[in-house]
C-alpha positions as CSV (number, residue, x, y, z in Angstrom):
1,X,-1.9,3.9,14.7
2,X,-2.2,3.2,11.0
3,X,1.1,4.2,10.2
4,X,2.5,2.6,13.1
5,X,1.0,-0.6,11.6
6,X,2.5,0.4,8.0
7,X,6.2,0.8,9.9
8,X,6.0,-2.3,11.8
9,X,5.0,-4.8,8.5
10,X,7.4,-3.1,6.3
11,X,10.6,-2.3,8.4
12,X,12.2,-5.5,7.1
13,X,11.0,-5.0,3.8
14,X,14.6,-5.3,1.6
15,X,14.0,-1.7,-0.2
16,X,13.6,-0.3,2.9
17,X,16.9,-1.9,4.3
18,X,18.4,0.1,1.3
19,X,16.5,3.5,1.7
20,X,18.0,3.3,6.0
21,X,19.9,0.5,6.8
22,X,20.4,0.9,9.9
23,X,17.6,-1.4,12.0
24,X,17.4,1.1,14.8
25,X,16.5,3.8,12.7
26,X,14.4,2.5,10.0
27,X,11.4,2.1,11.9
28,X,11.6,5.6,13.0
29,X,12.0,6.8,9.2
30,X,8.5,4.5,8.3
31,X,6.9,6.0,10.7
32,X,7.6,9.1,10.0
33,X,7.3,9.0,6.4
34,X,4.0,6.8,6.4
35,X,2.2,8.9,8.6
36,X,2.5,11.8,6.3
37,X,1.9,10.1,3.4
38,X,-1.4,8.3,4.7
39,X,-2.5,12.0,6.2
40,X,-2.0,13.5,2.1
41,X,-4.6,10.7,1.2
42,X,-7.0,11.9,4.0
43,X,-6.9,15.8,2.6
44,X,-10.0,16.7,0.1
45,X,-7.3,15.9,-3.0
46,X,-5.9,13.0,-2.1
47,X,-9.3,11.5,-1.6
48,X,-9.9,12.1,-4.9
49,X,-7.0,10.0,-6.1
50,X,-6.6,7.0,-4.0
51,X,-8.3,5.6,-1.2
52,X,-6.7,5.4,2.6
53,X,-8.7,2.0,4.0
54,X,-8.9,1.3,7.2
55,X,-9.9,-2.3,8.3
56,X,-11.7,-3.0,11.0
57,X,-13.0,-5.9,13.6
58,X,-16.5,-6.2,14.4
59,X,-18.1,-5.2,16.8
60,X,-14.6,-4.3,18.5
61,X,-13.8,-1.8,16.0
62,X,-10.1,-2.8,16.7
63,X,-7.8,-1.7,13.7
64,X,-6.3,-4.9,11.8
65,X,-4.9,-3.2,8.7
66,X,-4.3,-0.6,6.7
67,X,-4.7,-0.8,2.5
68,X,-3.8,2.8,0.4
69,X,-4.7,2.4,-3.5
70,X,-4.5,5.0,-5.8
71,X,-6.8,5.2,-8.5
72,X,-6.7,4.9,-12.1
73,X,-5.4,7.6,-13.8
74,X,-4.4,8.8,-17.3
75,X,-2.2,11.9,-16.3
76,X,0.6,9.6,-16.6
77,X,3.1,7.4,-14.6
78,X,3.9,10.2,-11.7
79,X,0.1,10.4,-10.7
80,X,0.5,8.5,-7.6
81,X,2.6,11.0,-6.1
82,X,1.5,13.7,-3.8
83,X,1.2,17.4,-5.2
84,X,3.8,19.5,-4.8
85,X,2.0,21.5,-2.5
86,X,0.8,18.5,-0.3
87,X,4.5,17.6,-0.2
88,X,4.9,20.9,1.4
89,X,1.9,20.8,3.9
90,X,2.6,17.5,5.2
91,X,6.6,18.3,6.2
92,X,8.3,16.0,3.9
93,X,10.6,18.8,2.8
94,X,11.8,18.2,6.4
95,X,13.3,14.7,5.1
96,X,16.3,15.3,5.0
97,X,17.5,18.2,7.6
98,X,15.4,15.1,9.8
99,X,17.2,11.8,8.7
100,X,20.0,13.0,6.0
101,X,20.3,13.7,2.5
102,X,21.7,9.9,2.0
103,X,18.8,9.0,3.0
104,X,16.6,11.2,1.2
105,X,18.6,10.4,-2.0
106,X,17.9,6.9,-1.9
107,X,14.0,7.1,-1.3
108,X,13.8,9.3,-4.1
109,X,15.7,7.1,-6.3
110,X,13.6,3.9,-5.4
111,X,10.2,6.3,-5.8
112,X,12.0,6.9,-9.3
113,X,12.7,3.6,-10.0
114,X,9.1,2.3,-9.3
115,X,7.1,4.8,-11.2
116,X,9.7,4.3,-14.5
117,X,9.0,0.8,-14.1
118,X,5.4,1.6,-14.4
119,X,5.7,3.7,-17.5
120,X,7.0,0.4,-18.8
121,X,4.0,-1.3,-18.2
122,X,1.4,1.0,-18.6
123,X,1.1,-0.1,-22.6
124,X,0.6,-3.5,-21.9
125,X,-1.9,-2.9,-18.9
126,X,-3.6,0.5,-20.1
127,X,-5.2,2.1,-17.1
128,X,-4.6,0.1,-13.7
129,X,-5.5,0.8,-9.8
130,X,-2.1,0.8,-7.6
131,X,-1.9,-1.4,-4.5
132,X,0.5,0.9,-3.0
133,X,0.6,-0.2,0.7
134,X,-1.3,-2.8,2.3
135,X,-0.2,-4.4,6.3
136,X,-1.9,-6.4,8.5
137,X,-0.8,-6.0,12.3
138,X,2.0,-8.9,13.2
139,X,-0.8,-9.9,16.0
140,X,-3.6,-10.7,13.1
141,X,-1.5,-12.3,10.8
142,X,-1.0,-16.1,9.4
143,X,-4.7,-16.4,10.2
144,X,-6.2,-15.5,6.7
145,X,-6.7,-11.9,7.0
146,X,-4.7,-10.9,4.4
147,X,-6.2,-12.7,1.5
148,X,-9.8,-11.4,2.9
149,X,-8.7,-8.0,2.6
150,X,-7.2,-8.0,-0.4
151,X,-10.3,-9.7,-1.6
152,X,-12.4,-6.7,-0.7
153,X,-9.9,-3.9,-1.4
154,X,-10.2,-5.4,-4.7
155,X,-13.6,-6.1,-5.5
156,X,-14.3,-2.3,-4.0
157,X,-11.7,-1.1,-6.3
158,X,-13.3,-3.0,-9.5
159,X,-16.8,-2.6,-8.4
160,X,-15.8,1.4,-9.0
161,X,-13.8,1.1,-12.5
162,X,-12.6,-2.3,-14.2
163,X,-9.4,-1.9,-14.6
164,X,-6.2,-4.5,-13.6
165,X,-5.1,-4.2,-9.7
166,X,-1.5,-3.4,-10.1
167,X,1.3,-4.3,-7.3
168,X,5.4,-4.9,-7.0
169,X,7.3,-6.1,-4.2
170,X,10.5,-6.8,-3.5
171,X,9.9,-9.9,-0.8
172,X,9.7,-13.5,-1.6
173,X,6.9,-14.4,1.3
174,X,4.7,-11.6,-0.4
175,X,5.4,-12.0,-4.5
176,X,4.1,-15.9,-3.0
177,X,1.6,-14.2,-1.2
178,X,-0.1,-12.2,-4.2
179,X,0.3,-15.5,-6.6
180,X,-1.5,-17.3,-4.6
181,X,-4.4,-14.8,-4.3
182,X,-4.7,-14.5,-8.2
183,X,-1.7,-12.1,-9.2
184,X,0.2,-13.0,-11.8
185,X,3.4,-11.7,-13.0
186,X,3.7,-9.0,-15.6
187,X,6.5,-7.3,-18.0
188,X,10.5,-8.8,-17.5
189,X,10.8,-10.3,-14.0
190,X,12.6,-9.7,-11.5
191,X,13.2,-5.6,-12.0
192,X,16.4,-4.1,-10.1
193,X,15.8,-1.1,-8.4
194,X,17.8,0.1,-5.4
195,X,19.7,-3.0,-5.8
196,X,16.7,-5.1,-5.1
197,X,14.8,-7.7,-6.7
198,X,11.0,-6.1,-7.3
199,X,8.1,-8.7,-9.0
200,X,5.8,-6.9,-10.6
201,X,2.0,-8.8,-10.9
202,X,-1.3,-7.4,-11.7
203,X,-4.5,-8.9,-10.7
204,X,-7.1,-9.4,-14.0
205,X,-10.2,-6.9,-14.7
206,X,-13.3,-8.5,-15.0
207,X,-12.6,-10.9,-12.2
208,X,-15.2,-10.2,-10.1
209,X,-17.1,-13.1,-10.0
210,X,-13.6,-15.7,-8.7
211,X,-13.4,-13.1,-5.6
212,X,-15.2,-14.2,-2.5
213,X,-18.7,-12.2,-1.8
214,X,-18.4,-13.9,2.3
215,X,-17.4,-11.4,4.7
216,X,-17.5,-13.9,7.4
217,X,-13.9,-15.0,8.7
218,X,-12.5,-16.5,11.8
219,X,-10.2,-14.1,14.0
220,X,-8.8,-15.6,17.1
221,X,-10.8,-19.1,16.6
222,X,-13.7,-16.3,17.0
223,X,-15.8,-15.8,14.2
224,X,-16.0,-12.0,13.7
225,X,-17.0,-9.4,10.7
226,X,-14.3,-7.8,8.6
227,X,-15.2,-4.6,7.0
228,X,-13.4,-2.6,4.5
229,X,-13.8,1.0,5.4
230,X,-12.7,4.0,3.7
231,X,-11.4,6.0,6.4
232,X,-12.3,9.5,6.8
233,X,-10.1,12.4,8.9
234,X,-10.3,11.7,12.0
235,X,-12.5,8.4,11.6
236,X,-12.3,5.1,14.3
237,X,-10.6,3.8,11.5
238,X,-7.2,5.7,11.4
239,X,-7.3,8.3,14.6
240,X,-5.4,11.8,13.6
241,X,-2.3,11.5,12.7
242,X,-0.2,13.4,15.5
C-alpha cells in the first residue's frame, strides 16, 4: 500500500514523464520501483540510514502517507543510494529485462543528475537530512495534511541531529508547496536534469521552535490524531511489500 500511495502522487510528476512516458506504463514502473526501494529502507541497513515513515489516522489506523528521509551523512554525495548488494536482493537488477534499457538508462541518468547536484551543494549546506519521497493519498489531500506532516517529519528529523532538511522537485504546485512551509531556495535555480526544471530548497537548522508542537488536525471535518510513525517490517503502518 505504501508504494501504491508513492506511484499514485508521483506518476504525473514531470521527471517521471521523462524516466517512462508512456501514461499507461508509468504507474506500473512506480510501483514497481517504489516498492523495492521503500522495502531496502525496512532491512537492518537501510534503517540505519534513512527512515521509511508511515503516517497514520487515529484511532483508524488508516494509512495517509508515506515520508522516506535519509539521514545525514558524511560518506559523500552517493550515500543515499542503496548498497550494492541491497540493489541485488531487492530485484532492481531486473529493471531493465522488466521495462527496457531506455528506461533504465534514463532513471539512472536523473539519479545521476540529482546526487551531482547535491555534491554542488553540499559546501554551502555541510551535512543535511534528504527529503527523498513524501505523498499523501489523493483522498487526504488539500485538507492540510501535508504541511502537518512535513512539520513532524521534520521536527523528528532535527530533534535527532540539527542539520538543514534538504529537498528538489521538479513541480510548480510542490516548489510553492515547500515555500510556503518554510523552504527556501538554495544554490542556482532552476537546475536541468532530464530535461526538467528541478528547485532545490532546504529547510533551516535550529528551527525548531517556528514548527508547530499541535498534533491535533481536522481530517474529513473530523478532528482526528496524526502520528508520525517509523514503520517497522511488517508494521500496520506499511504491510509487507508483496
Amino acid at each position: 500500500m505504501a508504494a501504491q500511495i508513492l506511484a499514485r502522487s508521483f506518476r504525473d510528476y514531470p521527471i517521471w514523464a521523462y524516466i517512462q512516458p508512456r501514461d499507461e506504463q508509468r504507474l506500473k514502473l512506480l510501483a514497481w520501483v517504489l516498492k523495492r526501494y521503500v522495502r531496502g529502507l525496512l532491512t537492518k541497513s537501510g534503517r540505519k540510514r534513512g527512515y521509511a515513515f508511515a503516517v497514520k489516522e487515529k484511532p483508524s489506523e488508516k494509512l495517509l502517507g508515506v515520508v522516506l528521509l535519509w539521514r545525514p551523512s558524511s560518506s559523500g554525495p552517493g550515500s543515499r543510494e542503496l548498497q550494492p548488494w541491497q540493489v541485488v536482493r531487492q530485484g532492481l537488477l531486473a529493471l531493465p529485462f522488466r521495462f527496457g534499457a531506455g528506461v533504465t538508462h534514463r532513471l539512472l541518468a536523473a539519479d545521476s543528475g540529482e546526487e551531482k547536484q547535491k555534491d554542488l551543494l553540499k559546501p554551502q549546506l555541510g551535512a543535511f537530512w534528504y527529503l527523498d519521497y513524501m505523498a499523501v493519498d489523493c483522498a487526504a489531500q488539500s485538507r492540510g495534511l501535508g504541511s502537518r506532516t512535513l512539520s513532524l517529519c521534520i521536527r523528528q528529523a532535527q530533534a535527532e541531529r540539527d542539520c538543514p532538511v534538504l529537498v528538489n522537485t521538479c513541480s510548480e504546485a510542490a516548489r510553492s508547496f515547500y515555500l510556503r512551509n518554510g523552504f527556501s531556495e538554495v544554490g542556482a535555480q532552476p537546475v536541468m536534469i532530464g530535461g526538467r526544471q528541478h528547485w532545490w530548497m532546504a529547510f533551516p537548522a535550529q528551527s525548531l521552535a517556528t514548527l508547530s508542537h499541535d498534533t491535533e488536525l481536522s481530517h474529513d471535518d473530523v478532528p482526528v490524531k496524526l502520528t508520525l510513525q517509523l514503520a517497522e517490517a511488517g508494521s500496520p503502518g506499511v504491510p509487507p511489500l508483496r
